[in-house]
C-alpha positions as semicolon CSV with decimal commas, in nm:
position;residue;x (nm);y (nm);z (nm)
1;X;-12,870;3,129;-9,472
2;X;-12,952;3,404;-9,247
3;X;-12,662;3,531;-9,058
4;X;-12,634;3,792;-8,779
5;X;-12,263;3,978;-8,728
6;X;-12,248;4,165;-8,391
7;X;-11,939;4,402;-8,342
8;X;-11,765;4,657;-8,346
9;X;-11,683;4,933;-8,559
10;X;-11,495;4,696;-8,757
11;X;-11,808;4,545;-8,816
12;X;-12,036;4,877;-8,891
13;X;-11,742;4,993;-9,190
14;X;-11,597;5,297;-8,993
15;X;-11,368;5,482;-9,195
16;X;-11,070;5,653;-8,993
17;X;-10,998;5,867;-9,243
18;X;-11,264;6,139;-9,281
19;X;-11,178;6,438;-9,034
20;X;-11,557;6,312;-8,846
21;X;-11,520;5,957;-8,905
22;X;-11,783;5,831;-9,120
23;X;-11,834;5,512;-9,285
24;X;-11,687;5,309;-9,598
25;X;-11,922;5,264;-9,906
26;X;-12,172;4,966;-9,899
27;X;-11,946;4,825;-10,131
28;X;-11,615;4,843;-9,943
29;X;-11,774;4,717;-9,599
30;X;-11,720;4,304;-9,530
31;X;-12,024;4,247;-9,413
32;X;-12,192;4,400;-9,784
33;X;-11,900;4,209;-9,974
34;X;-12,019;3,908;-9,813
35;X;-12,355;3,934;-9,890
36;X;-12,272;4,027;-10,245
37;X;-12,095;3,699;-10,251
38;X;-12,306;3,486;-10,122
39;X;-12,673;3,609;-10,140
40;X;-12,707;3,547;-9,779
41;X;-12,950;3,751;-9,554
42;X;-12,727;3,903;-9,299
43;X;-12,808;4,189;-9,087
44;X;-12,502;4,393;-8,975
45;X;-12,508;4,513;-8,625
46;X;-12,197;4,682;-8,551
47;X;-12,175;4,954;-8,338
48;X;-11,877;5,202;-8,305
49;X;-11,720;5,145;-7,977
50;X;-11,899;4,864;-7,870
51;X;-11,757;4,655;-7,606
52;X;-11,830;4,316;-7,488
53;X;-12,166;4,342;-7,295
54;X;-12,168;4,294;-6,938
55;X;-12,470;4,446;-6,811
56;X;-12,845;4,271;-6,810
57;X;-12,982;4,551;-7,053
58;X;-12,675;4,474;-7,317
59;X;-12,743;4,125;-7,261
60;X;-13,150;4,156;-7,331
61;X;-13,019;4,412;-7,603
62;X;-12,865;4,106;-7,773
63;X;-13,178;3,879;-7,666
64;X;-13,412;4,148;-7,869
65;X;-13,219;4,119;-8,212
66;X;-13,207;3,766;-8,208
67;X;-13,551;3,747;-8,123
68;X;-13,663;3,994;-8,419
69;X;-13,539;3,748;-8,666
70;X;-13,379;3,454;-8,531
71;X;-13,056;3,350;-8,744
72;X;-12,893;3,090;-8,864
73;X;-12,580;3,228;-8,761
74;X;-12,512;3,467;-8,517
75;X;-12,142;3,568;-8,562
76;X;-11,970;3,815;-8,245
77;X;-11,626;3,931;-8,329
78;X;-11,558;4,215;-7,982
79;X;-11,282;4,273;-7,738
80;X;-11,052;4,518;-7,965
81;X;-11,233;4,833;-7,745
82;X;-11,226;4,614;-7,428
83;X;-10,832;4,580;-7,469
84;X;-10,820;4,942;-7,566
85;X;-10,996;5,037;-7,254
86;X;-10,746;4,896;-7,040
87;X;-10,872;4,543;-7,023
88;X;-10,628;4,233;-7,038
89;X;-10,722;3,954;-7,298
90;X;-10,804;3,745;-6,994
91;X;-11,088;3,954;-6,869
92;X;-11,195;4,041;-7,181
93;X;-11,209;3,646;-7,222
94;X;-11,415;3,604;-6,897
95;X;-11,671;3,863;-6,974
96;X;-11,673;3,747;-7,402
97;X;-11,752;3,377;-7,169
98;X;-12,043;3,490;-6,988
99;X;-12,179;3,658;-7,245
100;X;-12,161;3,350;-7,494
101;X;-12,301;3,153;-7,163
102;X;-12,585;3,404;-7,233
103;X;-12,702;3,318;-7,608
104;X;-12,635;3,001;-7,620
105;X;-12,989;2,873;-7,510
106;X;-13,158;3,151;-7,746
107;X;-12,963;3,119;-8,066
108;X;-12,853;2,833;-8,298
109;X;-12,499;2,871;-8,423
110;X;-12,235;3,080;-8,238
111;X;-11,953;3,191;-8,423
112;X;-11,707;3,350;-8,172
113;X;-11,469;3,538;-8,427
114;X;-11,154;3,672;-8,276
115;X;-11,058;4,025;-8,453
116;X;-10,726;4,091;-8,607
117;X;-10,463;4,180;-8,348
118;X;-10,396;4,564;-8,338
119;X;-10,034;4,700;-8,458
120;X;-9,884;5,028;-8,392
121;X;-10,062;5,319;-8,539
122;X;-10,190;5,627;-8,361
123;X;-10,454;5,439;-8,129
124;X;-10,176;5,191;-8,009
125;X;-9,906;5,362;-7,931
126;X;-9,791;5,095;-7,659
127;X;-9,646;4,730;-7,733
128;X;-9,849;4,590;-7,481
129;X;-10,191;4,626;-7,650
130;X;-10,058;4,432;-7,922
131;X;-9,928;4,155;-7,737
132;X;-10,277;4,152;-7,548
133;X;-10,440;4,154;-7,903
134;X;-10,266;3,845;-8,009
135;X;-10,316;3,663;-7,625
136;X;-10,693;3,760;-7,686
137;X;-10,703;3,523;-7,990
138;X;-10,522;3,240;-7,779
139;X;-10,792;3,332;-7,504
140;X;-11,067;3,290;-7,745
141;X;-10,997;2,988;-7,890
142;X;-10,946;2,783;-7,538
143;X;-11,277;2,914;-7,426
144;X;-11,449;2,855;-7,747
145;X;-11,350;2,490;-7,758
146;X;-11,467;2,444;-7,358
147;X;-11,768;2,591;-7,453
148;X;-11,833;2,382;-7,789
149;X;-11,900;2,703;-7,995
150;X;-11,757;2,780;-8,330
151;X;-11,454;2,943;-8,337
152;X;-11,208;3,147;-8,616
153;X;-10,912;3,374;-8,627
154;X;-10,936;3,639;-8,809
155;X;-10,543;3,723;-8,759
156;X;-10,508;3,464;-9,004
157;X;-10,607;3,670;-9,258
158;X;-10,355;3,919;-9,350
159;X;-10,603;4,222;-9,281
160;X;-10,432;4,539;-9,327
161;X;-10,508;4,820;-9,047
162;X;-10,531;5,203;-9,086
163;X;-10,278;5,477;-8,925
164;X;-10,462;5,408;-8,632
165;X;-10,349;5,063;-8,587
166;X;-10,712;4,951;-8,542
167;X;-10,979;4,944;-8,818
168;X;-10,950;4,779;-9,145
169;X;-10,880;4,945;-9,445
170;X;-11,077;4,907;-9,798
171;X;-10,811;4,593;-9,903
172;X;-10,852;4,466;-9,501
173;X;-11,229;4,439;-9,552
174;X;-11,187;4,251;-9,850
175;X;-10,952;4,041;-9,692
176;X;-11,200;3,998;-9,403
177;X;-11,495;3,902;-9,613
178;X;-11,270;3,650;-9,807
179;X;-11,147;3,479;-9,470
180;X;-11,449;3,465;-9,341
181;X;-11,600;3,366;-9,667
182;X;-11,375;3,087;-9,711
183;X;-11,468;2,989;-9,325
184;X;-11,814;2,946;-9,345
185;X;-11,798;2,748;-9,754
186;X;-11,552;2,490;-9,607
């Protein structure tokens, strides 16, 4: 199976903890543990900070990688940076909507992944961008049925966060990769 993961710095492996940032080890990351485990071709196309694209050249952005090698799977888990840039889950619904309106016609299978929901940490320092973490799932799983497109919550998966309240940690990648794992082998 070839698989395509689009996110965010979740998805890329960036590790809070170095003084720059930086990145986990291969071998910590869940998109690497996940291809250790199942000998899958996936391509990992995170990007710190993304947000969910709303603008034609993000959308043909996503057009060109799917066109380079067209996958099997092409799995989007975005809208943590959306919420943390003052979005509501609701918006951050409508524009995760048009962009799934968007690949739909040009990919195979859409997995819409919602990510874990944030806790408090030094990036979320108010209650309300937790509560909008969680109504993002909710969000994302009404839309995802309306829209017939695959759908799974990662805040199902017990995945611990960082100081900052935001990215996983070594054990919360490994917890990601087993969810998500366990998802797709079902």
């Amino acid at each position: 199976m070839r698989m395509l993961c689009y996110g965010d710095s979740n998805t890329y492996g960036y590790d809070p903890r170095g003084f720059f940032g930086g990145r986990y080890p291969k071998e910590s990351r869940w998109v690497d543990i996940l291809v250790q485990r199942t000998g899958w071709e996936i391509r990992n196309e995170g990007q710190n900070g993304r947000e969910i694209p709303s603008r034609p050249f993000q959308y043909q952005r996503a057009g060109e990688l799917l066109a380079q090698s067209p996958p099997d799977v092409f799995a989007i888990m975005l809208g943590t940076n959306d919420l943390l840039r003052g979005y509501s889950a609701v918006v951050a619904c409508s524009r995760m909507e048009a962009f799934l309106r968007y690949l739909q016609p040009k990919c195979g299978q859409l997995l819409l992944i919602a990510p874990p929901p944030m806790k408090r940490g030094a990036w979320v320092t108010e209650e309300s961008l937790i509560t909008e973490s969680v109504k993002l799932a909710e969000a994302y799983q009404s839309m995802s049925q309306k829209l017939g497109i695959a759908f799974v919550n990662a805040g199902q998966w017990n995945v611990e966060l960082t100081f900052d309240g935001v990215h996983f940690t070594d054990a919360g990648h490994r917890a990601f990769a087993e969810g998500l794992y366990a998802y797709l082998t079902e």
